[in-house]
C-alpha positions in Angstrom: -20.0 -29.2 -6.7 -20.2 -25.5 -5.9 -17.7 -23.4 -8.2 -16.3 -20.4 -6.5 -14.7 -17.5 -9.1 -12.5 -14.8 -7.9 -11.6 -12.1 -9.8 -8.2 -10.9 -8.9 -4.3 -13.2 -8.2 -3.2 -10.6 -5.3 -2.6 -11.2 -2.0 -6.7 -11.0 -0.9 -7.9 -13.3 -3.6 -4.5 -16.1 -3.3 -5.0 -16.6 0.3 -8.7 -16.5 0.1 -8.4 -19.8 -2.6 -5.7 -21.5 0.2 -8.2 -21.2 2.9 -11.2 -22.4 1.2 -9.0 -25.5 -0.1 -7.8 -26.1 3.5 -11.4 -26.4 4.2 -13.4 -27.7 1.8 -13.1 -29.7 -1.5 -15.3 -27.1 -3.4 -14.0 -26.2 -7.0 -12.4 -22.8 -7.2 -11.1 -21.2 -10.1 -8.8 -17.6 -10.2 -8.7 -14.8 -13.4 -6.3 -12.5 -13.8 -5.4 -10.7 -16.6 -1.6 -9.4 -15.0 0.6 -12.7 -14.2 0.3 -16.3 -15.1 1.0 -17.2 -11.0 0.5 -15.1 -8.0 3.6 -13.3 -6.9 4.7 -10.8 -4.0 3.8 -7.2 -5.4 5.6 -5.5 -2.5 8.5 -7.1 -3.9 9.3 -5.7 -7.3 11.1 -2.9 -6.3 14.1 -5.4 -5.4 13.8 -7.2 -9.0 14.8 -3.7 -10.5 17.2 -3.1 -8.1 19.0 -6.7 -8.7 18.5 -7.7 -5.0 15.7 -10.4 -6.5 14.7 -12.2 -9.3 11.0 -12.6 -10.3 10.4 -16.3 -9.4 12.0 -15.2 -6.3 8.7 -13.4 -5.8 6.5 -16.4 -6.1 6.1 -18.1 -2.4 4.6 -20.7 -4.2 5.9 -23.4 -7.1 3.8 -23.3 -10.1 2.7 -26.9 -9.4 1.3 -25.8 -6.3 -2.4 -24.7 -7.4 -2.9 -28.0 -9.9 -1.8 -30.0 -6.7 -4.4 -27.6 -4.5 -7.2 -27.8 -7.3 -6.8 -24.3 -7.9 -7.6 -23.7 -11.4 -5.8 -20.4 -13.1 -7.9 -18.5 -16.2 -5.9 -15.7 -17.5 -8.0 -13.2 -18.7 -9.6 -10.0 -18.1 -13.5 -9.9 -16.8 -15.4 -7.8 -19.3 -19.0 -7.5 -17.0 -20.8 -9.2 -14.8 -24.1 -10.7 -14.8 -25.2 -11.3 -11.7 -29.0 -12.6 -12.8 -26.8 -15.3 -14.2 -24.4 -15.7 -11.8 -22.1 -15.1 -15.5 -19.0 -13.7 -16.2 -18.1 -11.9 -19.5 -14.4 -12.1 -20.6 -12.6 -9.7 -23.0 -11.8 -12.5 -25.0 -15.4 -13.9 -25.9 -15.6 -16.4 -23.5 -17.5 -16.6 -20.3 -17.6 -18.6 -16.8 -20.6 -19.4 -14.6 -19.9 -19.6 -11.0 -21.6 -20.3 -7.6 -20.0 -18.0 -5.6 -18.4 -15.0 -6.8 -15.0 -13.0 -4.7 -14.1 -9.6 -6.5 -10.4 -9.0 -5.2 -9.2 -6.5 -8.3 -7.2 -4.6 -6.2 -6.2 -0.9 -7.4 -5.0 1.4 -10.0 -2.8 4.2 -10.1 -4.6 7.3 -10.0 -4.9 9.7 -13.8 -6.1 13.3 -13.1 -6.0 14.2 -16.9 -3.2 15.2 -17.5 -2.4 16.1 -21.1 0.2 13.0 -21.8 -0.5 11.0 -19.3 -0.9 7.9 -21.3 2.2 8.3 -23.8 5.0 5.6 -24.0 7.6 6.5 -20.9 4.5 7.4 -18.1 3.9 4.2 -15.7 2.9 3.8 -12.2 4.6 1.4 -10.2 1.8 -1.4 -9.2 2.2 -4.1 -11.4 4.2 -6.9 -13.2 3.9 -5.1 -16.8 5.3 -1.7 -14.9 7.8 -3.0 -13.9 8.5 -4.1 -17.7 7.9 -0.8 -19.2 10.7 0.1 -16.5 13.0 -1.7 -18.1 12.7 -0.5 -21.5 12.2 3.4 -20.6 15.0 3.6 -17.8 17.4 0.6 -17.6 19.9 2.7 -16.0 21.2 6.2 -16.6 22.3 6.1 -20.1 19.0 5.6 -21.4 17.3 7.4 -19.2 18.5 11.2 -18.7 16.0 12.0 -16.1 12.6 10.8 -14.5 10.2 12.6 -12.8 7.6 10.9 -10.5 4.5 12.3 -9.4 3.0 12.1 -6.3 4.5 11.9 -2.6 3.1 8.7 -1.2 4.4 5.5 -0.7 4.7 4.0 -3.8 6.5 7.1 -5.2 9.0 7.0 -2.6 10.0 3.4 -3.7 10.3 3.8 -7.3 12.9 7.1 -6.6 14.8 4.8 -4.7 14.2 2.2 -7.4 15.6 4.8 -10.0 18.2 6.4 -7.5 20.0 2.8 -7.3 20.7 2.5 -10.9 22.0 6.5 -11.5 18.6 7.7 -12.8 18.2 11.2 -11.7 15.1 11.9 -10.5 12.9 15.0 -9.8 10.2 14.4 -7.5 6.9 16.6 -7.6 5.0 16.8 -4.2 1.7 18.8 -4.1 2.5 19.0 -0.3 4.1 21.6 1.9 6.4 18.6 3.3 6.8 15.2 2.4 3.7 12.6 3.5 2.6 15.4 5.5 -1.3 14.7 5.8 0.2 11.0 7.7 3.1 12.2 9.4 3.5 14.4 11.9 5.9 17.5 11.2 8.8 16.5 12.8 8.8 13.2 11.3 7.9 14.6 7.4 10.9 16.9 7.6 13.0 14.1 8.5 12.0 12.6 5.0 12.4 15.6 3.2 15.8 15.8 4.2 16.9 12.5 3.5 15.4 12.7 0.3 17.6 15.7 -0.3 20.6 14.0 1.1 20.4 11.1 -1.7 20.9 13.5 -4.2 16.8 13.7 -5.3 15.3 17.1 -6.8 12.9 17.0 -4.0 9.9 19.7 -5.1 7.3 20.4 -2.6 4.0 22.3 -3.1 4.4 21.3 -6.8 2.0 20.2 -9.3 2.0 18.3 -12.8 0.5 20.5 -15.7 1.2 18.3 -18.2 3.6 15.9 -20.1 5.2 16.8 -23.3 5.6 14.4 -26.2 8.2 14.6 -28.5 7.2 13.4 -32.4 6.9 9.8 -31.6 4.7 9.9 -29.4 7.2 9.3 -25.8 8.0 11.5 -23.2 10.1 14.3 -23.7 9.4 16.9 -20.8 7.0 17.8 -18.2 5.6 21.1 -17.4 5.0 22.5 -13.9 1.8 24.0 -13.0 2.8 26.9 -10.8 5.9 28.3 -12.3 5.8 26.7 -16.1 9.3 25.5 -15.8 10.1 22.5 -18.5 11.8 19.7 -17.0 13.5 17.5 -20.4 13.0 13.7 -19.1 12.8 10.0 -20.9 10.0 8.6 -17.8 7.5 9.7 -15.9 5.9 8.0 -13.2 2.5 8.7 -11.5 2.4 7.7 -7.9 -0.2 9.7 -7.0 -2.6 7.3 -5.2 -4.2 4.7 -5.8 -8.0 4.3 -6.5 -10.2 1.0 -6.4 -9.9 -1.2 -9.5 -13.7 -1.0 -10.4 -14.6 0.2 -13.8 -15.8 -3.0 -14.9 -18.6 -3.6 -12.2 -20.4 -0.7 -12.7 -22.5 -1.5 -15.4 -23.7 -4.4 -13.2 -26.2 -4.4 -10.3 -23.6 -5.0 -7.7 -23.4 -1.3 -5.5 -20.1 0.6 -5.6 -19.5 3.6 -4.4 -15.4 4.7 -4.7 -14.9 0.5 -4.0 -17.5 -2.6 -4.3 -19.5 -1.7 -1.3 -19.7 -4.8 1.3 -20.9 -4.8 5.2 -18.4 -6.4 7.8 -18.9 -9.9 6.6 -17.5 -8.4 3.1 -20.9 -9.4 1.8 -22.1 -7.0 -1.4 -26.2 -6.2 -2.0 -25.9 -9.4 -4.5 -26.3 -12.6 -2.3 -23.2 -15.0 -3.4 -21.0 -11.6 -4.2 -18.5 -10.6 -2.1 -15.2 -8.0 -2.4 -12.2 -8.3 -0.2 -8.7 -6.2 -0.2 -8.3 -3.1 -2.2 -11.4 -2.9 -4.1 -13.6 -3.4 -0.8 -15.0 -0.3 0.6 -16.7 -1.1 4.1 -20.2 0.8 4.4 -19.3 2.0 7.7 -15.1 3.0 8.7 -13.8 0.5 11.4 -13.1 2.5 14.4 -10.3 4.7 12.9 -9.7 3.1 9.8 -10.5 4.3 6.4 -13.4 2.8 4.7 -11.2 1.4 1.8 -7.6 -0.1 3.0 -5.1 -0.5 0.2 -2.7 -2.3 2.7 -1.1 -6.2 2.3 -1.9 -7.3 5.3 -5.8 -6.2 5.1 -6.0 -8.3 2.2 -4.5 -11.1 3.3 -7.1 -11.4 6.6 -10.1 -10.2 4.4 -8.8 -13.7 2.5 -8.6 -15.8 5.4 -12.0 -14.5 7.1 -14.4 -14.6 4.0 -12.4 -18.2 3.6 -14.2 -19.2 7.1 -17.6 -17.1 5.7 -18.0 -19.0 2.3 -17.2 -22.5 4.1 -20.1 -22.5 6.5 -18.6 -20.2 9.7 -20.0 -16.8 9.1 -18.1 -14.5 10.7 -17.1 -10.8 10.7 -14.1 -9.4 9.2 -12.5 -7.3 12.5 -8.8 -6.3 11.8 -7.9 -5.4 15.2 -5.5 -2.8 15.9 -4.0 -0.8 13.4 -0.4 -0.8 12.3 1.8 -0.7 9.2 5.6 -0.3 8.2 7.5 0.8 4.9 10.8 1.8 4.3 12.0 5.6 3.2 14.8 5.1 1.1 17.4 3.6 3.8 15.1 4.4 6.8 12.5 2.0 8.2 9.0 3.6 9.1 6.8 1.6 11.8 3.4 2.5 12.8 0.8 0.7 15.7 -2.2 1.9 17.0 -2.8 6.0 16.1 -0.5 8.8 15.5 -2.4 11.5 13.8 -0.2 14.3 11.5 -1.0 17.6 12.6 -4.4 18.2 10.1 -5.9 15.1 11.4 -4.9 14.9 15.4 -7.3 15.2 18.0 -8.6 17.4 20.4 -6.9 15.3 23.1 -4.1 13.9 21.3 -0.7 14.8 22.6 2.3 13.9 21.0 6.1 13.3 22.3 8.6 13.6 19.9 12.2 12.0 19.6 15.1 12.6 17.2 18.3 11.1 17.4 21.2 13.8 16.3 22.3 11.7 13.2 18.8 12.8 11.4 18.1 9.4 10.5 16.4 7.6 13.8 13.2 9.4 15.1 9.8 8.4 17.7 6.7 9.8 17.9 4.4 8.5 20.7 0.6 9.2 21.1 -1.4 9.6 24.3 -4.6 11.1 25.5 -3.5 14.1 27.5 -6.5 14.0 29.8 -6.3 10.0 30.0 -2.7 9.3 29.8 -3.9 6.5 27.7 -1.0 5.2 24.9 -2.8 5.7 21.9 -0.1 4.9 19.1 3.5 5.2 18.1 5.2 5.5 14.6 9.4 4.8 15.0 11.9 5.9 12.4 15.3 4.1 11.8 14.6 1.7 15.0 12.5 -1.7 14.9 10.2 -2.6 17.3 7.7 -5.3 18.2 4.8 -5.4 16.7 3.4 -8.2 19.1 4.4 -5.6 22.2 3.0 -2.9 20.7 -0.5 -4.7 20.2 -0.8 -5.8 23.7 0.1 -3.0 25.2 -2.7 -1.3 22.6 -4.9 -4.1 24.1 -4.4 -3.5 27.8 -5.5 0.3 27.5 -2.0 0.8 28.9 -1.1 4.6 29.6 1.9 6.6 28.2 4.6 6.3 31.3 4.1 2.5 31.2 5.0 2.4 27.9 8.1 4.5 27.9 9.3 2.8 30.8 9.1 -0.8 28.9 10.1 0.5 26.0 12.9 -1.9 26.0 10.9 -4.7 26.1 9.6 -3.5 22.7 13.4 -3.3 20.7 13.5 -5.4 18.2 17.1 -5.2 17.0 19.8 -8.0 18.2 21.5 -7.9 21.4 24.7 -5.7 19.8 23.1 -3.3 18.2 22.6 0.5 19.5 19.5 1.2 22.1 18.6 4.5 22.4 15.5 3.6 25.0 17.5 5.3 27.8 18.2 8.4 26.2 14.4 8.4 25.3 13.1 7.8 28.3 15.1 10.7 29.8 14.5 13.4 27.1 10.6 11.9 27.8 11.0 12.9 31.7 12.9 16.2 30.5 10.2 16.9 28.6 7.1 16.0 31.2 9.0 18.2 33.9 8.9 21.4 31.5 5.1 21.4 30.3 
């Protein structure tokens, strides 16, 4: 029976081992080093926060992979030997498998920073952070002070992680304005003042020097590059990007170059290898995309289409039109198709910008000035349809169609607030003055 291996319990490699059982009786067999089970890594932010508990973040029983023939190895891979078709394991084992799916996700970023690996510094990316959180800052007592590094996502959420439970934080930015090389202005200054407004040490165009350590070898301060201030603080936490979880492959023949290299049908140079999610980095960019996608839902279809691949249907991985959604503290971020910040827009890119006078609610809509073409939209405090959005994306249609359905694109319930009107005529306002 042909023994598929995939290294890596995350979103890409889980639904990759649910596919292939829905389609085939072949053996497959999972290693991971983090968690005995898979579990929702979006989701541990509200474990911290008391909104969830962990095995609230497992979608699946633990019963469920015996039933599916799923066999579980903790452990860590050591190399691969692809001449073999071997895996080495940090504990002195080995497995031998048919197949092989690498889906090892990502790492927080370390730029050498003196101190960056003492007791109190942590990222924010997996099960064992989220442990270390609890012993360095279980609530404000303990915990004086944290500073987080990096402006991204992932820093975002572990402020509002520390700002639930009293923790004061101070949060370094190397950019001018929050998220700034995604957003567009208007939209990043919207951030930085609701950052502000919860009471956050917001510093922008700031940059770690390093972290002190007092005799025991834990944080006790951290320096700042430009100025030398001394910030006293118990934690530390390094959000500054992620990078492709790799070092392990690249004593093997498989080609990397910042991820495991793969073509669309997430196929390696090694026949039988393949890499799916974070740790993929297509050859060529998809249309806009970037070559490596550290995004959940990326992961989950890179699962489901090697799934078809591996079980006979060869077909290419093609992720369709881009979106993505987060949350900013209290405010909800959407994105669908393209909305360029100001350092990346186009030539032809023309934006039309929104804000609602309470600070909080906010739309930016894309077009192609010559075309009219809708190109993308990202909306701030106010939900909308992702389905709508995709066809509209789909259908090429242009910029006055879709601000004069933007109703049919409102997500929220029937009482809620809809601001489409005031939109639409501050959109009109707007065309009438250019």
């Amino acid at each position: 029976m042909e023994h598929i291996v995939i290294i890596g319990n995350g979103i890409s490699g889980v639904t990759l081992a649910r596919h292939i059982r829905k389609l085939s009786d072949k053996k497959i067999t999972i290693v991971s080093g983090e968690a005995d089970y898979f579990f929702s890594r979006t989701a541990l932010m509200y474990i911290y926060m008391g909104h969830m508990k962990f095995e609230h973040t497992q979608p699946y029983e633990n019963w469920f992979w015996k039933k599916n023939r799923i066999e579980l190895r903790k452990a860590f891979v050591k190399q691969i030997d692809t001449n073999s078709k071997t895996l080495l394991l940090a504990d002195g084992g080995n497995l031998s498998y048919d197949k092989l799916v690498i889906a090892t996700g990502s790492k927080p970023n370390k730029f050498g920073w003196p101190g960056q690996d003492l007791e109190g510094v942590m990222g924010m990316y997996h099960k064992q952070d989220l442990e270390n959180l609890e012993i360095y800052a279980p609530n404000n007592k303990a915990c004086k002070r944290a500073v987080i590094v990096g402006g991204g996502l992932i820093g975002i959420e572990l402020a509002e992680m520390l700002n639930s439970r009293n923790v004061p934080v101070t949060f370094l930015v190397r950019e001018s304005s929050f998220w700034n090389g995604v957003l567009p202005e208007g939209e990043s200054q919207i951030i930085n003042r609701h950052i502000k407004n919860h009471h956050i040490d917001l510093r922008l165009s700031t940059n770690l020097k390093e972290i002190v350590s007092d005799e025991n070898g834990k944080v006790k301060s951290i320096i700042i590059e430009e100025t030398g201030e001394e910030i006293p603080c118990d934690v530390v936490g390094l959000t500054a990007g992620v990078s492709p979880n790799i070092d392990f492959i690249k004593s093997s023949t498989i080609e990397t170059g910042r991820g495991v290299k793969v073509n669309r049908y997430l196929e390696t140079n090694i026949p039988d290898v393949y890499a799916i999610g974070d740790c993929a980095e297509q050859h060529e960019a998809i249309g806009n995309r970037r070559p490596i996608e550290a995004v959940w839902y990326t992961g989950r279809m890179m699962g489901e289409t090697l799934a078809q691949t591996i079980c006979g249907n060869r077909i290419q991985y093609k992720p369709g039109h881009w979106f993505n959604s987060a949350k900013f503290l209290d405010i909800e971020y959407q994105t669908y198709g393209w909305v360029f910040s100001e350092k990346s827009k186009q030539d032809y890119e023309q934006h039309f910008h929104w804000k609602h006078h309470d600070d909080t609610k906010c739309i930016t809509v894309a077009y192609n000035k010559d075309t009219n073409d809708f190109l993308g939209i990202n909306t701030f405090g106010i939900r909308m349809r992702h389905e709508i959005f995709d066809k509209w994306l789909t259908e090429k249609r242009d910029i006055d169609y879709v601000m004069n359905h933007l109703v049919e694109a409102n997500f929220d319930p029937e009482f809620y607030s809809h601001y489409e009107a005031e939109i639409l005529s501050t959109f009109n306002n707007q065309l009438q003055t250019i």
